[in-house]
N, C-alpha and C positions, 0 to 999 in steps of 0.2 A: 738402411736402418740396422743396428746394432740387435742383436738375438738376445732375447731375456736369461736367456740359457746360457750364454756369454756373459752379460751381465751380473749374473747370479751366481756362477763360478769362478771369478775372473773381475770381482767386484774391485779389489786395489791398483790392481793393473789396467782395469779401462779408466780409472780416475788419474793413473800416475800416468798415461799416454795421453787422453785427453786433454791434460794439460801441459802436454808439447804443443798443441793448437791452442795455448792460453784461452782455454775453458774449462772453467771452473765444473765439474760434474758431481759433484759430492752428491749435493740434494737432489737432483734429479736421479741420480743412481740408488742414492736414499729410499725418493718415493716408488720408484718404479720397482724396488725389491719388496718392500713394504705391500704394495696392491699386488704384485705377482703370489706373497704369502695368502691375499686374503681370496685371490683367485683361487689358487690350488685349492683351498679350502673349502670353499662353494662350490666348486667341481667334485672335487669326491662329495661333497655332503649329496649332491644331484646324481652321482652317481649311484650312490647307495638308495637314493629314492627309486632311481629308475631300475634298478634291477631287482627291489621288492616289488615296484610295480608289475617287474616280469615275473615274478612269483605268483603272485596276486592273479595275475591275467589266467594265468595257466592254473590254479587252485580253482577258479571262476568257470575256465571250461571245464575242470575233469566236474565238479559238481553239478554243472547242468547237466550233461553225461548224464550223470548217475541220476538223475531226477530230483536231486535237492535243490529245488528253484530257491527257498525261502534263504537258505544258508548261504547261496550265490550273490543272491539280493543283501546280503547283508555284508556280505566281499564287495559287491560293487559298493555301496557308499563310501566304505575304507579306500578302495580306488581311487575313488574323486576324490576323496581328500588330500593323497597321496600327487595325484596328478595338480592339483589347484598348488601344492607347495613347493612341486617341481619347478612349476611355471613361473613364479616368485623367484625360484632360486635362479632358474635362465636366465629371469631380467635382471638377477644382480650381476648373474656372470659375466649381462652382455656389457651392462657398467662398467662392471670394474675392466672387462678388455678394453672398451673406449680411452676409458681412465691412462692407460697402463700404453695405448699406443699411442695417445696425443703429449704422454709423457717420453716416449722412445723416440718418436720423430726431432722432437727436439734437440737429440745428442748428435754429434758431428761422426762424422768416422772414425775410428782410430787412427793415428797416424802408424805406417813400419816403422820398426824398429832404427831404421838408418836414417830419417826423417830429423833434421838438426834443427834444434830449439829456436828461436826465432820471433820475432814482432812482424819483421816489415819484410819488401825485395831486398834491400841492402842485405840481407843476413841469410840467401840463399846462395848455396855453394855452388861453384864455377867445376863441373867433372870433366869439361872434352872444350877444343878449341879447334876448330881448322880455318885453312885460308888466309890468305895477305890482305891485310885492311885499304884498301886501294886508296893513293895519294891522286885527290882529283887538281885542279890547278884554281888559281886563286879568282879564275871568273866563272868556277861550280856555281849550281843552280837547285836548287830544294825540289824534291817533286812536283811541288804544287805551281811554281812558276813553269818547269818543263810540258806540265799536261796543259797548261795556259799554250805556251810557244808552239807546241806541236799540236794543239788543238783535242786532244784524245781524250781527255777526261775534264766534265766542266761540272764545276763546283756550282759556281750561279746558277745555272738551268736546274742543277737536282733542287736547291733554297725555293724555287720560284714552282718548281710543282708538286713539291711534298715538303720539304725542311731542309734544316743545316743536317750534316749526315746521311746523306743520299746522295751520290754524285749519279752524273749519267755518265756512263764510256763511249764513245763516239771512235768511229773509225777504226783506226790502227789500235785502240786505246779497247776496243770492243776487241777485238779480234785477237789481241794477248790476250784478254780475258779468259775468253772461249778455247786458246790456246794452252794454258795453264791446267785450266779445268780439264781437259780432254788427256795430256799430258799425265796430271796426280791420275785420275782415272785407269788409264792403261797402266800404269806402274802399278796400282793394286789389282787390278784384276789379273797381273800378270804374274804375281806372287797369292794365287787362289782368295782374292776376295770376290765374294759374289756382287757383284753391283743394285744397289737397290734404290729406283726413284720412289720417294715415302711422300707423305703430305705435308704440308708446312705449316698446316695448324692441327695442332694435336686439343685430344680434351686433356681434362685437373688429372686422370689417372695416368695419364701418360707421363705430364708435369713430376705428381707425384713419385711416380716409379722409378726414376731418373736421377729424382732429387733437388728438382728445379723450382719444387711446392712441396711445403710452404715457403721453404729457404730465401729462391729467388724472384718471390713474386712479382715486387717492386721492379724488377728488370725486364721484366717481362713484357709486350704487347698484349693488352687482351682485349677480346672481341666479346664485347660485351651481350648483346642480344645471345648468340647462339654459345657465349662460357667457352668460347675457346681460346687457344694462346698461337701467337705468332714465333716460329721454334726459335731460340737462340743457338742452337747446331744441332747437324743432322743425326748428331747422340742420342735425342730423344724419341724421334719415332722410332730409328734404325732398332734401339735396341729393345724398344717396347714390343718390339714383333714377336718377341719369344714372352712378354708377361704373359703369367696362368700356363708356362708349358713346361713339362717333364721330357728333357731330352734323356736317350741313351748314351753311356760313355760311350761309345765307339762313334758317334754323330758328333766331340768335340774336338778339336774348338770349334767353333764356328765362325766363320770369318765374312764380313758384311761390309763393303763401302758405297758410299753415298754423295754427290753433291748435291749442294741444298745452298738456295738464299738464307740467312741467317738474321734474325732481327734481335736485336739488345737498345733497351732505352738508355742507358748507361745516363742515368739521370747524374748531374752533378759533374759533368767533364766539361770542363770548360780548361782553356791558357792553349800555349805554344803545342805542347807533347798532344794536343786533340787536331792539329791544323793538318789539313789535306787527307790522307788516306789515314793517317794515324789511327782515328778513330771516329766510326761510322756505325749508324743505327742501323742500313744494311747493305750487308755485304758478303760474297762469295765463299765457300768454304768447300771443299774435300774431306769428307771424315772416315775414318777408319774404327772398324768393331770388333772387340773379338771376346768370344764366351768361352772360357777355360775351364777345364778340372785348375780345383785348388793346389795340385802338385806342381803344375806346371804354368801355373798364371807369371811367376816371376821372372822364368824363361820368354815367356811372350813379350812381356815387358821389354826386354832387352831385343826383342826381335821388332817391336815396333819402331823403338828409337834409330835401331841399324837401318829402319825403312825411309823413316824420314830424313834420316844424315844422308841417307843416297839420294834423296831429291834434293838437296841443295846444294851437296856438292855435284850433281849434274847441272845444276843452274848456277854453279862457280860463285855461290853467293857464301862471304865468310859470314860463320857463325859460331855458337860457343853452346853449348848444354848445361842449364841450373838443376841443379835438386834442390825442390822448395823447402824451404825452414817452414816449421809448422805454424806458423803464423799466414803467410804467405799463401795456404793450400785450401782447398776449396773445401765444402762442405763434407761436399761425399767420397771425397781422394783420400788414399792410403797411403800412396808414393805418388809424385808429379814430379815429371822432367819434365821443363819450359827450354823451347828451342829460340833462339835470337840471333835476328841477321844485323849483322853493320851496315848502318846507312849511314854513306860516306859523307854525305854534302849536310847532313842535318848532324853527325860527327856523334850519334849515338845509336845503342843496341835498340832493336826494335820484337818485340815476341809475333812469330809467325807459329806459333804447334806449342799443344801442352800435351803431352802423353802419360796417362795413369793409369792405375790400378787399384780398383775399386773394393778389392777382395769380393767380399756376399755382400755389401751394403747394399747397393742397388739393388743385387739378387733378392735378399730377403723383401725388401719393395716389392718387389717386382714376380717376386713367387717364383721365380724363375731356378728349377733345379735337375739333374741330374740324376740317373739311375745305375751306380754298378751292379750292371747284373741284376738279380732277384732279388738284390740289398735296399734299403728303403730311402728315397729319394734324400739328397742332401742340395745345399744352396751352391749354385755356382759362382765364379769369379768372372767379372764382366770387367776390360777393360777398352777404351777409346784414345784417338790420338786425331790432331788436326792434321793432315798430311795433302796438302797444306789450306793454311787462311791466306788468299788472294791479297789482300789490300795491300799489305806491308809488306808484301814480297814483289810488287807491282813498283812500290815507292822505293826499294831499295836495287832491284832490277835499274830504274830510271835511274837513279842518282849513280850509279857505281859506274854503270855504262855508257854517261853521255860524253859523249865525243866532239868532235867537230864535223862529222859527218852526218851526227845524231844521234840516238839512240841504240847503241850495238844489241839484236839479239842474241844470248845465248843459243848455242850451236844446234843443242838438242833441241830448244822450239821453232826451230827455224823452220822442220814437216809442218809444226802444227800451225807457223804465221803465215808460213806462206812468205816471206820478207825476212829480211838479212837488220834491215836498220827502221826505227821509225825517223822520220826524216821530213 
């Protein structure tokens, strides 16, 4: 969520950034300075009540003191009156906050400055490339006939006990899973991230903090009886762990990773680009967290992405790095690099990791700030990366390496398969 104070100072500039995300903010920024004026103003008027009432209070004891009941008596009625119009003025303040944060919720994040204009994917820029796009032979196989012939991932069985978008892994097809996962794992906890198993249905404040409510509620699983949501990544509890808390500068960053199931209804995907692992209600993920001072979030930034170009190029999967044009970027992202492996037999990019930086948006959500020193608490910079999403790194694994002997594993998972080939 965007700070009023930001807002308020900084009124042409959140409207000329804004609209790198082709959102219109005029009127929203309009009203939301408009009710902040009529806030400030209710607040000191409450505030000049409440500190006659401290006058008052204290005029009220020195006179019983002194034995003037009747004159006291005649303070206290002044009191109540004073108090009856405070209470007035509270309930408009608590208004016009209502008013002023159901209007702030609504604005997106600012886009950074380097963030290029944009509608769609097509118009997010190409920054890094590695790897040899592998030339398969003309009897290649799409993952989804491979996981059929080798038996390891079955599409029908997940349709037949829960829906389309739920596969079951079976076998060898289980055990890269679990090999993957264990793999992203060890790579962050080996670069200081603390490993955290969180719960996978969070409640609305957690949603909210995050920025996943009201924005993505539609996408969302919800459990209706007990109001709670089924996470779409391990972003949301991971980083709700610190909502309501005042760390010390010398306690950041903070560094947090998580595997988690992942559930997205992704209502409305249907054709070819949705068939097989493509895209799935749920499915595996690796996530990576980290809480920053504001000086130094943009360095982390850069340290995340250097995290996840090392897990792919140890899994020798070619890939290419976007910076999303402001169309293209999510609610609450500032900056977003999307990572994308080549999948050779389906002969296109596929996104396995989105790595951002959220500046305070979420912070101010989420209360989540910082203390230099005896200085007075300020919002911090929270940023996430997928490191890595299972599915499409599973399909491009298949396709790049099938062979004639079978499916070649990658050298590095071969501790965690146990197996050389699925075969």
């Amino acid at each position: 969520m965007l700070s009023i104070n930001y807002i308020r100072e900084n009124k042409e500039e959140a409207i000329e950034r804004l609209a790198v995300k082709n959102f219109d903010a005029r009127e929203l920024i309009e009203q939301a300075i408009s009710i902040d004026e009529a806030r400030r103003k209710t607040q000191n008027e409450m505030d000049t009540l409440l500190n006659a009432s401290n006058q008052l209070a204290k005029q009220i004891g020195d006179l019983f003191k002194a034995g003037k009941a009747a004159e006291a008596n005649d303070l206290k009625n002044k009191s109540g009156a004073l108090k009856e119009e405070t209470a007035t003025l509270k309930n408009r303040l608590d208004e016009l906050e209502k008013e002023q944060t159901d209007i702030l919720i609504k604005l997106p994040n600012t886009p950074h400055s380097s963030v290029p204009k944009g509608k769609t994917a097509n118009e997010n820029i190409n920054v890094y490339e590695w790897g040899e796009i592998p030339v398969l032979g003309a009897d290649a196989k799409p993952h989804w006939e491979l996981t059929s012939q080798y038996d390891i991932i079955d599409f029908e069985l997940g349709n037949k006990l829960t829906g389309a978008g739920f596969p079951v892994y079976k076998g060898k097809g289980a055990k890269l899973q679990r090999a993957l996962i264990n793999f992203f794992l060890d790579k962050a906890t080996a670069v200081g991230y603390k490993e955290i198993q969180p719960p996978i249905l969070v409640n609305e404040a957690s949603g909210f903090g995050t920025g996943q409510l009201p924005d993505k509620e539609g996408q969302m699983y919800h459990v209706g009886m007990d109001n709670l949501y089924l996470i779409p990544t391990a972003e949301v509890p991971v980083t709700n762990i610190l909502r309501d808390v005042i760390l010390r500068e010398d306690e950041l960053p903070v560094k947090m990773t998580a595997y988690t199931p992942c559930f997205r209804r992704e209502a409305g995907s249907y054709g070819k680009d949705v068939r097989g692992l493509n895209r799935l209600h749920q499915f595996d993920k690796v996530e990576i967290v980290q809480v920053q001072h504001p000086d130094r979030s943009y360095d982390t930034l850069e340290e995340m992405k250097e995290h996840v170009s090392g897990l792919l190029k140890a899994l020798e999967l070619p890939f290419r790095i976007l910076r999303l044009c402001g169309g293209d970027m999510s609610f609450a992202s500032a900056l977003t690099f999307d990572f994308e492996v080549y999948s050779a037999a389906q002969q296109k990019w596929l996104e396995v990791s989105s790595v951002s930086n959220f500046e305070t948006f979420q912070a101010n959500r989420l209360k989540l700030r910082f203390r230099e020193k005896e200085g007075k608490p300020q919002a911090a910079h929270t940023l996430n990366g997928s490191a890595l999403a299972l599915p499409r790194i599973v399909a491009a694994l298949l396709e790049n390496n099938q062979t004639d002997l079978g499916i070649k594993i990658p050298k590095v998972l071969i501790p965690y398969t146990g197996f050389d080939y699925i075969d």
